[in-house]
C-alpha positions in Angstrom: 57.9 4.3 -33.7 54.4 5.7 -32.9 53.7 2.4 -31.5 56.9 2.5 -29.6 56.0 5.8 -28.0 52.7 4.8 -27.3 53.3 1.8 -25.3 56.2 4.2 -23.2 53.6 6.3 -22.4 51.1 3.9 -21.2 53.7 2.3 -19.1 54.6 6.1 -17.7 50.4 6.2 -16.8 50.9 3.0 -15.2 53.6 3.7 -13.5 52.2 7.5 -12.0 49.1 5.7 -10.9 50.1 2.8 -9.0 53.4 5.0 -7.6 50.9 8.2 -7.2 53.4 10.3 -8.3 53.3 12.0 -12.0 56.2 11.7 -13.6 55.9 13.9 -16.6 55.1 17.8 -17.0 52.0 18.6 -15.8 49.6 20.8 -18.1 49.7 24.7 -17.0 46.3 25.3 -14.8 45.6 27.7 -17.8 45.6 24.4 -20.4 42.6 23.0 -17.9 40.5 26.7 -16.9 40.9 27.5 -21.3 38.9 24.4 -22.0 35.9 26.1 -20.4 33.8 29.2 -20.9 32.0 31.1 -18.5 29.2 33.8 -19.6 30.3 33.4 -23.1 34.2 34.4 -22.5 36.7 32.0 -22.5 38.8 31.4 -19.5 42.3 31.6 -19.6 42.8 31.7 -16.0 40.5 31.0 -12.5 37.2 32.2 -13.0 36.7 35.3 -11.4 33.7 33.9 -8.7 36.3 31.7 -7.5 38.6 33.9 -7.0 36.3 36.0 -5.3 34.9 33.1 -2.9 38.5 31.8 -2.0 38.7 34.9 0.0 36.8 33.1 2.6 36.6 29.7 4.3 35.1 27.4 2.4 33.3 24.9 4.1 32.3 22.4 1.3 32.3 22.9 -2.2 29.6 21.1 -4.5 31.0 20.0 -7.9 28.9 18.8 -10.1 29.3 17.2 -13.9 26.7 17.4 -16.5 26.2 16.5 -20.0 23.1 16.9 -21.7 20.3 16.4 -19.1 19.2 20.2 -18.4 16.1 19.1 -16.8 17.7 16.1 -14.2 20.0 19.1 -13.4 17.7 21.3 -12.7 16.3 18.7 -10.5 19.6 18.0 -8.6 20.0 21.5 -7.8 16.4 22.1 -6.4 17.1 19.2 -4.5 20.1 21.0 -3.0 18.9 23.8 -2.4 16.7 21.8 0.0 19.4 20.0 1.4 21.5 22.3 2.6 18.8 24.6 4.0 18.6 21.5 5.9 21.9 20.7 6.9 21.6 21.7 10.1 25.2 23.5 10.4 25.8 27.0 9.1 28.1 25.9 5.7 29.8 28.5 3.4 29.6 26.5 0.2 30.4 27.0 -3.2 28.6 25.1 -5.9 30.6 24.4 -9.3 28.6 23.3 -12.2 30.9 21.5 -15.3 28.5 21.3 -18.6 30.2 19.9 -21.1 29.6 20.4 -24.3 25.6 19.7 -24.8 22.8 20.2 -27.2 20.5 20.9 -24.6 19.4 23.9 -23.2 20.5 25.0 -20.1 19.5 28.4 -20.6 16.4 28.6 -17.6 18.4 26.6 -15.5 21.3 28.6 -15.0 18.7 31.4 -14.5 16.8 29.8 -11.9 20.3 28.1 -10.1 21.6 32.1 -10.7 18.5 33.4 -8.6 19.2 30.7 -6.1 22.4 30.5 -4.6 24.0 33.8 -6.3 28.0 34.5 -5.8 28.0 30.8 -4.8 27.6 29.5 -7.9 30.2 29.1 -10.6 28.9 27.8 -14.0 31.4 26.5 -16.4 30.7 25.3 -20.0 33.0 23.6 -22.0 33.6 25.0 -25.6 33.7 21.8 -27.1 32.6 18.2 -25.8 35.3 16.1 -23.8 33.1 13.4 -24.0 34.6 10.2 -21.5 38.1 10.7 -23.3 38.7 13.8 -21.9 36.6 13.1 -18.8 39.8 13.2 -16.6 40.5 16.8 -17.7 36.8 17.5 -16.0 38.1 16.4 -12.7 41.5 18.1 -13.5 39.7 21.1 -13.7 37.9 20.6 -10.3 40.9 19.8 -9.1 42.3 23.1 -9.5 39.2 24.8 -7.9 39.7 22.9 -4.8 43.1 23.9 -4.4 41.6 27.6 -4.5 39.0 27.3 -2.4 40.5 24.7 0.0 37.2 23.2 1.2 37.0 21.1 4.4 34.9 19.3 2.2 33.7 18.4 -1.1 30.9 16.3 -2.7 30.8 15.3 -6.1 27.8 15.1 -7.8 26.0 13.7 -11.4 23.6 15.1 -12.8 21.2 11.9 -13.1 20.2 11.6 -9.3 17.8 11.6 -7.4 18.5 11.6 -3.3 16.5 13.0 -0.3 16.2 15.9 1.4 18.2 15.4 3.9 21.3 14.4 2.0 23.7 16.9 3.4 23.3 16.2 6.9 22.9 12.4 6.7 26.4 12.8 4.5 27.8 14.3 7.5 26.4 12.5 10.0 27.8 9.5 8.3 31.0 10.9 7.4 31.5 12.2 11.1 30.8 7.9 12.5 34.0 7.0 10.8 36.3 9.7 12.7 38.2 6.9 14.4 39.8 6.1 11.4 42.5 8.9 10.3 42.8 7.6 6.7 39.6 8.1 5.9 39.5 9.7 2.7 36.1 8.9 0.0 32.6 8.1 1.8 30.8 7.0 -1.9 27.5 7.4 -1.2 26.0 5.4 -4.2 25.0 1.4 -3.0 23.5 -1.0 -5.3 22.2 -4.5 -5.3 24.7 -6.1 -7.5 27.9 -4.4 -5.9 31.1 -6.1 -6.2 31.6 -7.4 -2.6 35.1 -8.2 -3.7 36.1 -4.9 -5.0 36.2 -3.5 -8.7 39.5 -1.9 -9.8 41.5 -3.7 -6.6 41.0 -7.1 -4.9 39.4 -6.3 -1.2 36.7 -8.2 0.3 34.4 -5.5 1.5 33.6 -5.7 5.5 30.3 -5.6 7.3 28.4 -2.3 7.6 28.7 -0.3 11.1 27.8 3.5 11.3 26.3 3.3 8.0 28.7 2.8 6.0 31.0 -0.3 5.2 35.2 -0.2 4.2 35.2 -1.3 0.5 38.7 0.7 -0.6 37.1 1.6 -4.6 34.6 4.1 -5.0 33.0 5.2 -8.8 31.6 8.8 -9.5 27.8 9.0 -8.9 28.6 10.6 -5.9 30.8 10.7 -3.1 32.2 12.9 -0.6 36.4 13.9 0.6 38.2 15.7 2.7 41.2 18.3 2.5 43.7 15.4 2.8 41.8 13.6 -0.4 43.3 16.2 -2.6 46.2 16.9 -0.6 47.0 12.6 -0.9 46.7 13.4 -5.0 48.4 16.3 -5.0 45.1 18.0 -6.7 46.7 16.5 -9.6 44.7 13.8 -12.6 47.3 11.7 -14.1 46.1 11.7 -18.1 44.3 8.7 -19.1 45.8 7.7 -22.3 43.2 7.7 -25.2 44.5 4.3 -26.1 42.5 3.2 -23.4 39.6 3.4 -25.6 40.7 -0.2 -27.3 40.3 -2.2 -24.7 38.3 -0.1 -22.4 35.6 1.0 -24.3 32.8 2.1 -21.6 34.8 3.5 -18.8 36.3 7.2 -18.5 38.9 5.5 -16.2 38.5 8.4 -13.7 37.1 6.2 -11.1 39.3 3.2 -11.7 42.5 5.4 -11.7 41.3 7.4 -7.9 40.5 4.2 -6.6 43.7 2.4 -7.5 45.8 5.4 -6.4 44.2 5.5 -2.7 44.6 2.0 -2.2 47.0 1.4 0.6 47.0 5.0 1.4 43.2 6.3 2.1 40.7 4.6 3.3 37.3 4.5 0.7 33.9 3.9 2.5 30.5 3.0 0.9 27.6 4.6 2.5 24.9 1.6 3.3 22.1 2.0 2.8 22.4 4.4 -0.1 22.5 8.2 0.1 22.0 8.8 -3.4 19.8 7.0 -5.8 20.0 6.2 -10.0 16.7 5.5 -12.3 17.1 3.3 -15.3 18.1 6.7 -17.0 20.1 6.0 -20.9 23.6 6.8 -20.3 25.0 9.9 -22.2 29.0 8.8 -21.6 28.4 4.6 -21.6 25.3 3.8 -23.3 26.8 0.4 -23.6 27.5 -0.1 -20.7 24.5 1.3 -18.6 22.5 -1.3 -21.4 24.4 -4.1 -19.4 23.9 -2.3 -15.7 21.1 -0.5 -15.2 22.3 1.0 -12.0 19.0 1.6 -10.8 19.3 1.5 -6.7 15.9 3.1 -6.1 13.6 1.0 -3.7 10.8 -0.9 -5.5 8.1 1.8 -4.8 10.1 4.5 -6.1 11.5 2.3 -9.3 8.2 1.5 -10.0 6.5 5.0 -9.5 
């Protein structure tokens, strides 16, 4: 019978994805915000900051996920910092740190991102690991806060990049080219030499670059930027990735693989080229496997080799 069940269920997941459309009871936000502490109290609803900052307009919200990597953090968000000083717009942003459960020690930097951006940051630690299994729940989560805040825009960001200082604007810039196309949705900023130019997750030959950035229609999570109408197509809503997944899927959190099969045929996904956003030859903490097998590492010679 368990078998039974399981295989209805994975045919349910199949089913939500490629219709886009859950078919089964949703978990209460409260199931997603509980998974998470904030300043040592458990949440059992929205987190009071983001309560507080959806009482304005929120121009672009900055979610990013980390797991063990204080330091490359601490690095990302310097490089922010930087970024949008340089922006060259006024933004009202709100940045929105996940940490899941980790043995390092975040400790200075949530002091020094505290000092930094103030009421714009909201820094949420999970009480327990999720680990790539309960990846999806992650995104749930910054699911929900977009619905709050209801950014114009949001980038997504790891915790394991390096990019330049100019990454908001040139994100922008880029983003802004492709406004002759309404159903444009994802602009992934990540690029990489070995690329699949016929698509991963759904079969499309990718087209020729214009604008900086070329029509590919799959995206993964290093980084990437939406719009409203990105969360609106989803209905800010993760379907649950089964955990039997696991058996034949072994590396992938299937987070990527289940947004980019969902906005095919209904959102356009561009790849920025060249790159916006850059990976070393870092260990993977969620695929060590599989980063053994792809390096990832997109940074020009002089910088991989520094």
């Amino acid at each position: 019978m368990g078998r039974g069940i399981g295989w209805l269920l994975d045919l349910f997941g199949w089913l939500e994805v490629r219709l886009n459309r859950p078919l089964r009871p949703g978990g209460a936000d409260r199931q997603f915000w509980s998974l998470y502490q904030m300043e040592g109290q458990t949440l059992h609803q929205a987190p009071d900051r983001l309560v507080k900052a959806a009482a304005g307009t929120t121009d672009l919200l900055i979610a990013i996920t980390t797991y063990n990597r204080p330091e490359g953090l601490g690095r990302v968000l310097e490089g922010l910092a930087v970024a949008l000083a340089g922006a060259g717009r006024s933004l009202n942003y709100h940045i929105l740190v996940l940490q899941d459960g980790s043995s390092g020690d975040y400790g200075p930097i949530v002091g020094a991102a505290r000092r930094r951006f103030g009421d714009r940051l909201t820094w949420l630690t999970a009480a327990e690991r999720l680990g790539k299994q309960g990846y999806w729940m992650a995104y749930q989560t910054l699911f929900l806060a977009a619905r709050m805040l209801g950014p114009a825009h949001a980038l997504f960001l790891q915790d394991d990049l390096e990019f330049p200082d100019s990454l908001i604007l040139d994100s922008y810039r880029r983003w802004e080219a492709l406004e002759g196309d309404p159903r444009r949705r994802v602009l992934y900023l990540f690029a990489s030499a070995d690329d699949e130019p016929e698509g991963r997750w759904v079969r499309f030959r990718r087209e020729a670059p214009s604008n900086g950035a070329r029509l590919t229609r799959w995206f993964d999570l290093q980084g990437f930027m939406v719009d409203r109408k990105f969360f609106e197509l989803l209905r800010y809503r993760m379907i649950p990735v089964s955990r039997r997944r696991w058996e034949k899927k072994p590396y992938s959190s299937g987070v990527g693989e289940q947004l980019t099969r969902r906005l095919f045929h209904r959102g356009n996904v561009y790849q920025a080229h060249p790159s916006l956003v850059f990976h070393g030859a870092h260990p993977s903490e969620m695929n060590p496997e599989a980063r053994a097998e792809r390096l990832l590492d997109n940074r020009p010679p002089t910088s991989a080799s520094s």
